[in-house]
N, C-alpha and C positions, 0 to 999 in steps of 0.2 A: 537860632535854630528853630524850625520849623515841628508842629509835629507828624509832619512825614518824616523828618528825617531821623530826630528819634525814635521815632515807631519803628524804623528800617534797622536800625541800631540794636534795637529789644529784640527782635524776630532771624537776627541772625544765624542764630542755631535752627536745623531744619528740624529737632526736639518742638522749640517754642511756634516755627511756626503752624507745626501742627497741633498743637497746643490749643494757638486762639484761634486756629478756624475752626475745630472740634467744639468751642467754649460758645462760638458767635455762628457756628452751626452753618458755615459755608462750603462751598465747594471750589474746586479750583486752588488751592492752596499755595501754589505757585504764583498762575497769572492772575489772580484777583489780588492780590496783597501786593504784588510788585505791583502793580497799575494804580493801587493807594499811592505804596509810595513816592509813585515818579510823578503822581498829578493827572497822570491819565483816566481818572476815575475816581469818585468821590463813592466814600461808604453809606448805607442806610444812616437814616436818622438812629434808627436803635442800635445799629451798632455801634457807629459813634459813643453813642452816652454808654454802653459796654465797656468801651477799650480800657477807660481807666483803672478797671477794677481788676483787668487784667493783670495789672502790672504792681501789688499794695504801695511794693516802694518808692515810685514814681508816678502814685495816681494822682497828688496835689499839682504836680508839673506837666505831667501831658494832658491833664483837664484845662489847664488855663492856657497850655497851645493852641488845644482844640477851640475852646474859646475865640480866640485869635482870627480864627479861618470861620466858624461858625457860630458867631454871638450868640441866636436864636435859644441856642441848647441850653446854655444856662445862662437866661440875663444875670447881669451884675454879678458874674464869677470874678472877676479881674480886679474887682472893689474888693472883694470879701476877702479872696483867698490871697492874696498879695500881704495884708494886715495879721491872720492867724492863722495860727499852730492848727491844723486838722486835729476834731476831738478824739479822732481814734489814740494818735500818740499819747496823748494825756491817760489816755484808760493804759495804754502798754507800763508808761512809767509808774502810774500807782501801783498796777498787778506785779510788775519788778520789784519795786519796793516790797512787796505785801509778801509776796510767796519764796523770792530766792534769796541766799544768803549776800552778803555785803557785796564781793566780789561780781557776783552773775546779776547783781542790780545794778550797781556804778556801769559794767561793761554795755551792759542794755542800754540805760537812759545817753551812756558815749555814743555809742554806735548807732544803734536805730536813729538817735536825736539830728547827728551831723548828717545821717544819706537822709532823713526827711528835710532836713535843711537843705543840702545840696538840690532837692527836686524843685524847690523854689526859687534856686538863687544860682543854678544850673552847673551842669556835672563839672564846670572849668575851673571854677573856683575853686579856693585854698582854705581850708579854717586847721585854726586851730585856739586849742582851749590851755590858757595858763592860770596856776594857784601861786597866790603870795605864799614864798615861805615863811617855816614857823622864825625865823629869825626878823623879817620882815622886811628885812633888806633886799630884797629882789620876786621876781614870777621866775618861775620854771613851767617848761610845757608838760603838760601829765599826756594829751595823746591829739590829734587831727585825723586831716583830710586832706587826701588829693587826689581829684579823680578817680571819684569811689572805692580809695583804697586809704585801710588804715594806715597813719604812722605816728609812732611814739618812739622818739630820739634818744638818745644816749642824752641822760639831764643839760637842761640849756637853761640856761641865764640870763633874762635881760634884764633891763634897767629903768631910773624913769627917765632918760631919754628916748626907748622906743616907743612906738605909741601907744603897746599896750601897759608901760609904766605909764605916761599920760593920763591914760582913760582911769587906771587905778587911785592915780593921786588925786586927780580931779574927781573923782566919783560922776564922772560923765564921759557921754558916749565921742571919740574924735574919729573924724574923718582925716585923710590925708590921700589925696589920686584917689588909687584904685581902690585903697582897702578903709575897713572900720572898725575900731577895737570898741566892742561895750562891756561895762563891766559888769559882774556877775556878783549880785549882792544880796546880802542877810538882813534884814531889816535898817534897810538903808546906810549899809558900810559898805563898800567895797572888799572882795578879797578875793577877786579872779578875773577875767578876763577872756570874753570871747573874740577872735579876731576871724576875718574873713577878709583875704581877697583875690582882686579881680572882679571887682563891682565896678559895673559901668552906671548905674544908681543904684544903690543900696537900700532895702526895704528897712529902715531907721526900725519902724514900731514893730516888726516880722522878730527882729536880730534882737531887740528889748528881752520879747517874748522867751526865745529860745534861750539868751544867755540868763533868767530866772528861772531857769528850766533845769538848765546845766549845774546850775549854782545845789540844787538838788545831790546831786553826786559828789559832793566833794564830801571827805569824810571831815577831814577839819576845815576847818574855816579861817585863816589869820588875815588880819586886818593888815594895814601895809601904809601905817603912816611916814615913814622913809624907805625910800629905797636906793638902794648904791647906785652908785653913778659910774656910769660903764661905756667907756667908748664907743661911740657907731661903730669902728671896724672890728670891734672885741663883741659889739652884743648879739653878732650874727656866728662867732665862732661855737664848734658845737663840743662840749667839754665829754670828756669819758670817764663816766667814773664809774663802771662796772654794769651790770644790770639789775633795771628796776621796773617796777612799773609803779602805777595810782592805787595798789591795793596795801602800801607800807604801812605799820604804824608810824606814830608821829618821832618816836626812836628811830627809828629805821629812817626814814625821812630826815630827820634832824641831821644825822650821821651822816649823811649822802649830801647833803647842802652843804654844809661842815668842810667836807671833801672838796665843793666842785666853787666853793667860794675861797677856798685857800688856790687852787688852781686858777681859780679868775684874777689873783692877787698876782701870783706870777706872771700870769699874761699881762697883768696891766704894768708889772714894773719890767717884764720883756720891752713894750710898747714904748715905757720910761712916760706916761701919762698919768696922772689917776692916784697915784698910787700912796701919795701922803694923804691924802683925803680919807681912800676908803681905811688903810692903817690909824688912820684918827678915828674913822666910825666908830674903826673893831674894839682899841680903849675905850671910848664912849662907853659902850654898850657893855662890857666887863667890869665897869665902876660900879 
């Protein structure tokens, strides 16, 4: 995507477009801004380096579009800002942390964290953020992204055969096609996992950053030295086990896993796979 075409995209409401021609102080509202977008006319140099600021949740990503079409404006944008986290975010998550209560800081450092991620790694892409449970035997998703829209699932399950069990057990980042799981860790343990995909290449040292970021929000932390083993066609099913979200206590939590790992027992002896194994963990782990 180009950033005319995103620009064309942000300025859809006839609200925003008069918005930034009131901001960049032009006339023509209409035909100056459609002749941006279709290519028929290029913007001042000042207002170019304007547009970004226009937009806070999208100024890392249509800066380095602009980039793109005019290097001039900022040498060596596309080095820099491809590598790190914009230090504005950093200031949002500590003043989150600092000022609101548990709940209003987790939701900040989720949200804001994943659309400044998507403005780099662009609005197609998919993330989503998983916690080892306190049991240790599996991640659950706590919430995502898709297409600039939040989503947190009815609790889900996987295993370490997906690859964000992989990324957890191995305590390193994997690749697979499109997507990348890295993990999200406490002085060098693993106990979460960020996934993204629909990377046609994946910015490795960008997704580091963010998933130490994320790891910030978690209210407990469980390390995840086993985890069950959970058939590919079982680890994409989505279990129901009432509503929850990331602000539970570790009770409340516990209870819920409890719940959605005896339900994943029956799926797996539905399947007729799996199922003496993980029945051996659950002894194990009761001794």
């Amino acid at each position: 995507m180009t950033w005319r075409e995103w620009f064309g995209k942000l300025i859809e409401l006839p609200a925003e477009r008069e918005r930034v021609a009131r901001e960049l102080g032009i006339k023509g509202v209409w035909t100056t801004l459609d002749r941006w977008i279709v290519g028929q006319a290029n913007p001042r140099a000042s207002h170019l380096k304007k547009l970004p600021a226009l937009f806070p949740e999208h100024a890392a990503e249509l800066q380095r579009l602009i980039a793109e079409e005019f290097p001039l404006l900022w040498p060596g944008i596309s080095a820099v800002g491809e590598h790190h986290i914009p230090s504005v975010y950093y200031e949002r998550v500590v003043d989150a942390i600092a000022r609101n209560p548990r709940r209003m800081a987790v939701w900040t450092i989720y949200q804001l964290g994943m659309l400044q991620l998507l403005s780099h790694v662009g609005q197609d892409c998919e993330i989503a953020i998983l916690k080892c449970s306190p049991s240790g035997k599996s991640l659950y998703q706590v919430t995502g992204m898709r297409h600039r829209h939040p989503v947190t699932p009815p609790l889900r399950f996987v295993g370490k055969e997906h690859l964000a069990g992989q990324a957890v057990q191995q305590n390193d980042i994997i690749e697979q096609e499109q997507s990348i799981a890295v993990p999200m860790r406490r002085y060098g343990e693993a106990g979460g996992c960020l996934m993204v995909s629909g990377l046609a290449t994946p910015p490795v040292r960008l997704l580091e950053h963010y998933a130490n970021m994320f790891a910030f929000a978690c209210s407990t932390f469980h390390e995840a030295p086993t985890l069950l083993t959970i058939p590919e066609y079982i680890q994409q099913e989505v279990l129901f086990v009432g509503e929850r979200d990331f602000t539970l206590d570790s009770e409340q939590e516990a209870e819920l896993i409890d719940q959605a790992e005896a339900l994943l027992l029956t799926a797996m002896a539905r399947y007729g796979e799996g199922v003496q194994d993980a029945k051996r963990e659950q002894v194990r782990d009761r001794s």
